[in-house]
C-alpha positions in Angstrom: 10.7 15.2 17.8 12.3 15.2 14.8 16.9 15.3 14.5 19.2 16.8 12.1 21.8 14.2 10.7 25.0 15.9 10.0 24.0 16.5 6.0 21.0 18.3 7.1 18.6 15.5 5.9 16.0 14.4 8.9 16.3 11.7 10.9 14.3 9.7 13.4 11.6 9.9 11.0 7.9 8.5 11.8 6.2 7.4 8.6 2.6 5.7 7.7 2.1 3.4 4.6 -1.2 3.1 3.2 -2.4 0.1 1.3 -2.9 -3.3 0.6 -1.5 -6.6 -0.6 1.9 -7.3 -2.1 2.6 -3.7 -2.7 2.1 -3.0 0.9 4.0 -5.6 2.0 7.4 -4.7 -0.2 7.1 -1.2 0.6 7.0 -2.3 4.7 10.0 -5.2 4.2 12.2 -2.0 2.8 11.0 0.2 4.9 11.7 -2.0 8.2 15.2 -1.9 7.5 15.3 1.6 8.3 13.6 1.3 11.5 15.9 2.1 14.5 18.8 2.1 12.6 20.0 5.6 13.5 24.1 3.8 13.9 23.7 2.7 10.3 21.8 5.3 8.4 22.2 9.1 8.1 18.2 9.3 7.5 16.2 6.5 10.3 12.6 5.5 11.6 11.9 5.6 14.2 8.0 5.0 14.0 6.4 2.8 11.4 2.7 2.4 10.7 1.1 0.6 8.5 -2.7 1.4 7.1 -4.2 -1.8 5.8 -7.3 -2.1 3.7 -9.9 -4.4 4.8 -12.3 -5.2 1.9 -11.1 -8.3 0.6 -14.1 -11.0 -0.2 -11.8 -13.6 -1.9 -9.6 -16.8 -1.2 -9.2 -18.0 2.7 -9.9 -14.3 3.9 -13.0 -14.3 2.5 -14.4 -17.7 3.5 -12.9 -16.3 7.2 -14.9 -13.4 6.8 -18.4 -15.4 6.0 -17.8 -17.9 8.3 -16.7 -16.4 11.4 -17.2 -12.6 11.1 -14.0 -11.5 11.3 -12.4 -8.6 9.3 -10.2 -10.3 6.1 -6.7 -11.4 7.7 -4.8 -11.6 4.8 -3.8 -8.8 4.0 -2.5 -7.5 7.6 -0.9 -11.2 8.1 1.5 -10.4 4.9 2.4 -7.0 6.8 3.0 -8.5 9.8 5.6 -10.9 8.3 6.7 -8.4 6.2 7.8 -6.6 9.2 8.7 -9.1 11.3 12.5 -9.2 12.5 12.3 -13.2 12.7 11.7 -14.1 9.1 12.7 -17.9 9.6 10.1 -20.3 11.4 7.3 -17.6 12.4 7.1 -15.9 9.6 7.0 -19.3 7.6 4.7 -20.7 10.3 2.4 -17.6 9.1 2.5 -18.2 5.7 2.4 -21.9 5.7 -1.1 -22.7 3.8 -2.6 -26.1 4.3 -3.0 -28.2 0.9 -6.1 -30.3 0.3 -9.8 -30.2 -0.9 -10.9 -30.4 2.7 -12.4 -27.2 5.1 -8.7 -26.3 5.7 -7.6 -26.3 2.1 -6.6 -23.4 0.9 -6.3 -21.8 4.7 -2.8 -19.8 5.6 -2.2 -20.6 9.4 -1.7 -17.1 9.7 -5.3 -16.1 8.4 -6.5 -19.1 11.2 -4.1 -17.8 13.8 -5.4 -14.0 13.3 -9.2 -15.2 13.4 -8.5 -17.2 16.7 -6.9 -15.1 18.3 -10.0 -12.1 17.4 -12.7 -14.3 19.1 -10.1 -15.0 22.3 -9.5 -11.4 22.6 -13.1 -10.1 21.5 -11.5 -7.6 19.0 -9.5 -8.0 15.8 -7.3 -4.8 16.4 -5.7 -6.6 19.5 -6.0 -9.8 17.6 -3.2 -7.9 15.2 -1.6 -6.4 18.2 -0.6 -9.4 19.8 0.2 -11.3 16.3 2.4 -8.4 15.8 4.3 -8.6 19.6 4.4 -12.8 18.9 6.2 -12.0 15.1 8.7 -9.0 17.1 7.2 -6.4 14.5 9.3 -3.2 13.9 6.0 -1.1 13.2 2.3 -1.0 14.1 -0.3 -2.4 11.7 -3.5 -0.7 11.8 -6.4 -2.3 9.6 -8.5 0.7 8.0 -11.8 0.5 9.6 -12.9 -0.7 12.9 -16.4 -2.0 10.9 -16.9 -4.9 8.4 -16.7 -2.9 5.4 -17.5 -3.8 2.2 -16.7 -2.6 -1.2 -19.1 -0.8 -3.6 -18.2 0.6 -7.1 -21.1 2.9 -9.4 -20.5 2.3 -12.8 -20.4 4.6 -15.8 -23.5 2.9 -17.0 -25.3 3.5 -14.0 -25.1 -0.7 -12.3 -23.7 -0.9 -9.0 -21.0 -3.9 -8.5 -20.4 -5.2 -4.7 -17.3 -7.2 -3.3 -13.9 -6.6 -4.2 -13.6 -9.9 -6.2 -16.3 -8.4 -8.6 -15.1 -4.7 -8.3 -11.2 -6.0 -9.3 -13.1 -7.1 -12.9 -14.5 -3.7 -13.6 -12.1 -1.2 -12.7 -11.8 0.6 -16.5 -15.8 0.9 -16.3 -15.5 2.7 -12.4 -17.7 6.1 -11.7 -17.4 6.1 -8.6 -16.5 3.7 -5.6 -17.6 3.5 -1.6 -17.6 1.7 1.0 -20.6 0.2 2.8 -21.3 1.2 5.7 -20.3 4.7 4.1 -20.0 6.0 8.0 -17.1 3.7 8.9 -14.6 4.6 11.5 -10.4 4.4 11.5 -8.9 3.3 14.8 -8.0 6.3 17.1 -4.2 5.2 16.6 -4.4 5.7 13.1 -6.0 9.6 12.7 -2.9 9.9 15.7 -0.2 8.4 13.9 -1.2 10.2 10.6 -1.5 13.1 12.4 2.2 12.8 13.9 3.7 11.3 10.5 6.4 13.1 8.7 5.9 11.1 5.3 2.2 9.1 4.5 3.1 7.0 1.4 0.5 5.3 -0.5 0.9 2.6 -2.4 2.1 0.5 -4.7 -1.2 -1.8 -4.8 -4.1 -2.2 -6.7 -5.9 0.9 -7.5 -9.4 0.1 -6.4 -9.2 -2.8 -3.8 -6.2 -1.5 -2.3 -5.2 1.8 -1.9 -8.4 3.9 -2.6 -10.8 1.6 0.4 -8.5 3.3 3.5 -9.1 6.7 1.9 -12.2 6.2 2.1 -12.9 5.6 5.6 -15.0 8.5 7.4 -11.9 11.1 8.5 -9.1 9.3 7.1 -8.3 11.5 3.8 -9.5 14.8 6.0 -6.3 13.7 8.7 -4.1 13.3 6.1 -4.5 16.5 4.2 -4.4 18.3 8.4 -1.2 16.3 8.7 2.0 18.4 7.9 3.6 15.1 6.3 5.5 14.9 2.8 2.4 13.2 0.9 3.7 10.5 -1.7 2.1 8.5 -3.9 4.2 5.3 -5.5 3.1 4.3 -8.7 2.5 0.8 -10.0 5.0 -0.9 -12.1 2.4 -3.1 -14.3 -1.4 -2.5 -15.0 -3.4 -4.7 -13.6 -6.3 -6.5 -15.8 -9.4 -5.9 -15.6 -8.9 -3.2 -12.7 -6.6 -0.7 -14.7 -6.6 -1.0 -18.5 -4.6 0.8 -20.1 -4.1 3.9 -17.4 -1.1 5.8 -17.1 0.3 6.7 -14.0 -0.9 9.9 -13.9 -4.4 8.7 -14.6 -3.9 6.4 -11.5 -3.1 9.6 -9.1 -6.2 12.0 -10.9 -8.0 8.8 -9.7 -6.9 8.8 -6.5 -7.3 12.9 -6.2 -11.1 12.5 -7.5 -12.0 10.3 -4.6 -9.8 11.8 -1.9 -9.7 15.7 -3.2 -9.2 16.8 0.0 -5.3 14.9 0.0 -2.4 17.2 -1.7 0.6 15.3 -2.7 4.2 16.4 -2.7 5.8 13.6 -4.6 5.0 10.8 -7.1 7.5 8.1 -7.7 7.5 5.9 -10.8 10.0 3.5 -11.8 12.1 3.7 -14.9 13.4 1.0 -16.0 12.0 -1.4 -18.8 11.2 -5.0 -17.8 12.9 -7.5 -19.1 12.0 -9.1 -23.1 10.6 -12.4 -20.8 8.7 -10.3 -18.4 7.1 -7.9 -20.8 5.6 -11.4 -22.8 4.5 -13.2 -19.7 2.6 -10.3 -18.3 1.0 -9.1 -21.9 -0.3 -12.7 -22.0 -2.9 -11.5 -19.4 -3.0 -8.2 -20.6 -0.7 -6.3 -18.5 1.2 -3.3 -19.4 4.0 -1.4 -17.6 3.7 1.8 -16.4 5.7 5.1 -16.2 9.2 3.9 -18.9 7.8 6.5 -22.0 5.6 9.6 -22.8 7.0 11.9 -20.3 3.9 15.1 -19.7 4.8 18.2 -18.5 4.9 19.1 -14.9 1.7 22.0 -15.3 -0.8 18.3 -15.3 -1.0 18.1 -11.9 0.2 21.7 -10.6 2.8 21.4 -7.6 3.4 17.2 -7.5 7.5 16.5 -8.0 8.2 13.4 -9.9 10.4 11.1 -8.8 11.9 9.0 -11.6 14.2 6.5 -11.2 15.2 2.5 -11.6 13.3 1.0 -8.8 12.6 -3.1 -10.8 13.7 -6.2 -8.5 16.3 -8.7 -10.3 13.5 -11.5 -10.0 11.1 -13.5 -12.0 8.0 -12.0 -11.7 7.5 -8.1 -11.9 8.2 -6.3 -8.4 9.7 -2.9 -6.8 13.2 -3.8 -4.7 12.2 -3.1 -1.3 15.3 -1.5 -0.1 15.6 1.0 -3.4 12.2 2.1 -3.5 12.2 2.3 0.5 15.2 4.8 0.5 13.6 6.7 -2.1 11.1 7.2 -0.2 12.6 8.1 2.7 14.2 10.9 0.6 10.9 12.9 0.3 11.2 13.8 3.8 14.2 16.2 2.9 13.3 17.2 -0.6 15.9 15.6 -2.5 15.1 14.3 -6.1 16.6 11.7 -7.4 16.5 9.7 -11.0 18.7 9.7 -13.9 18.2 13.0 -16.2 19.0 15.6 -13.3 15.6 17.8 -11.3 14.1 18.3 -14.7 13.7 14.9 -15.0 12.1 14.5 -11.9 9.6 17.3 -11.9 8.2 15.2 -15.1 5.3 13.1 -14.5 5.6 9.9 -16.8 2.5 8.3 -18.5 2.9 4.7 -20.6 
């Protein structure tokens, strides 16, 4: 059931994020604030899910993955401290990866922890449910298939790249993407909690070994276009090299829309505000460019998305959404307010680079 605050704006909201990595993990650490906090806030969660891809190959989740047959933990440990309410010695105690050239090097205890804990229990998904009752979660983490999937991309040429490692080096190059076995299946909770969600927000994350792997699962993309949810799709702040070259932030969503037609979104956020001179260097050293601050395109390129412009950059070192700003303006999809500097016809723009 869904209240009425006082301004008319809903409240007691139930919302699922779809993703992966850092992105994920900001978007969840805003968004938790939120979460029961119907004495503090006009607008309040008071159900929070969290879709979580499950294609990595690389680093200690994918020497977990080879070794023990477990799905990649990383991923779903960062959410799981990202919403924890203790964020001193468990969530550290998660984090904490062991140093060293020796089989543990390069481990997170979390990653171990989360593997453990899947051959106690005989399934990963309780694996990740108990991790998350241990941490005192404020949301439910779902990982995005019940299978070991893995990631397959087509390329325009016509070669076929496997892994997500591989697939993060080739993204400009990208026909088309799957997932092997193409017949994977979501969890039952998560076709349920998209189908009782009042906002699904994907992203920020990487493009192809992020946010497009969930929507790819068998029935995952068909729930959310069934769902009567504000769809919203958060843009990227940065392009990521090798995986997105030089694409816009409208290029990112046609993406998106060309694997996942079925999904019509009602909002697109992208940030405003320039990085800073230092910022802008550091990240063009790798070949990074930011996304959404010029070039504004009229609203008729993708008919019936709202644009949502506004300042959403972090005051710290390394390029990031602030959690708590980009959370609230997500939160205020659910009642149709715009916000961003220029007034509505600013944001019914969509912004390229």
């Amino acid at each position: 059931m869904r209240y009425e605050s006082y301004s008319g704006i809903p409240t007691g909201l139930s919302i699922v994020v779809i993703g992966g990595g850092n992105g994920l993990s900001t978007v969840l650490s805003g968004l938790k604030q939120f979460v029961g906090a119907m004495d503090l806030e006009p607008t309040w969660i008071r159900d929070l899910s969290a879709v979580v891809a499950v294609s990595d190959d690389g680093g200690s989740s994918g020497r977990l993955r080879d070794e023990l047959q477990v799905p990649p933990p990383g991923d779903i440990r960062n959410c799981m401290v990202a919403l924890s309410e203790d964020s001193n010695l468990l969530s550290k105690l998660f984090r904490y990866r062991f140093k060293g050239d020796g089989e543990l090097g390069g481990h997170s205890f979390g990653n171990l922890f989360l593997a453990a804990l899947s051959e106690i229990t005989g399934d990963f998904s309780e694996a990740v449910k108990l991790s998350s009752e241990i941490l005192v979660s404020k949301g439910h983490i779902y990982p995005a298939a019940v299978e070991d999937v893995r990631l397959v991309a087509e390329l325009e040429d016509g070669q076929v790249v496997e892994g997500e490692t591989k697939i993060g080096k080739v993204g400009a190059s990208i026909k088309r993407l799957r997932l092997e076995p193409e017949a994977c299946h979501p969890l039952p909770e998560t076709i349920e909690a998209i189908a009782k969600a009042d906002i699904i927000s994907i992203g920020p994350g990487s493009l192809f070994t992020s946010l497009l792997p969930p929507l790819l699962v068998k029935g995952v993309s068909e729930a959310i276009a069934a769902s009567s949810a504000q769809k919203v799709y958060v843009s990227n702040l940065m392009t990521q090299p090798g995986e997105t070259d030089g694409l816009s932030a409208r290029r990112h969503l046609e993406i998106i829309c060309e694997h996942a037609p079925q999904i019509a979104f009602d909002y697109v956020i992208v940030n405003t505000q320039p990085v800073n001179p230092i910022q802008e260097m550091m990240y063009a050293g790798s070949g990074a460019r930011q996304i959404g601050v010029e070039n504004s395109i009229t609203p008729e390129t993708i008919q019936g998305v709202r644009i949502i412009c506004d300042n959403l950059l972090d005051n710290v070192e390394k390029v990031r959404h602030h959690p708590e700003r980009l959370a609230r303006t997500i939160l205020r999809c659910a009642s149709g307010h715009r916000s961003g500097e220029g007034g509505s016809s600013r944001a019914r723009r969509l912004v390229a680079d």
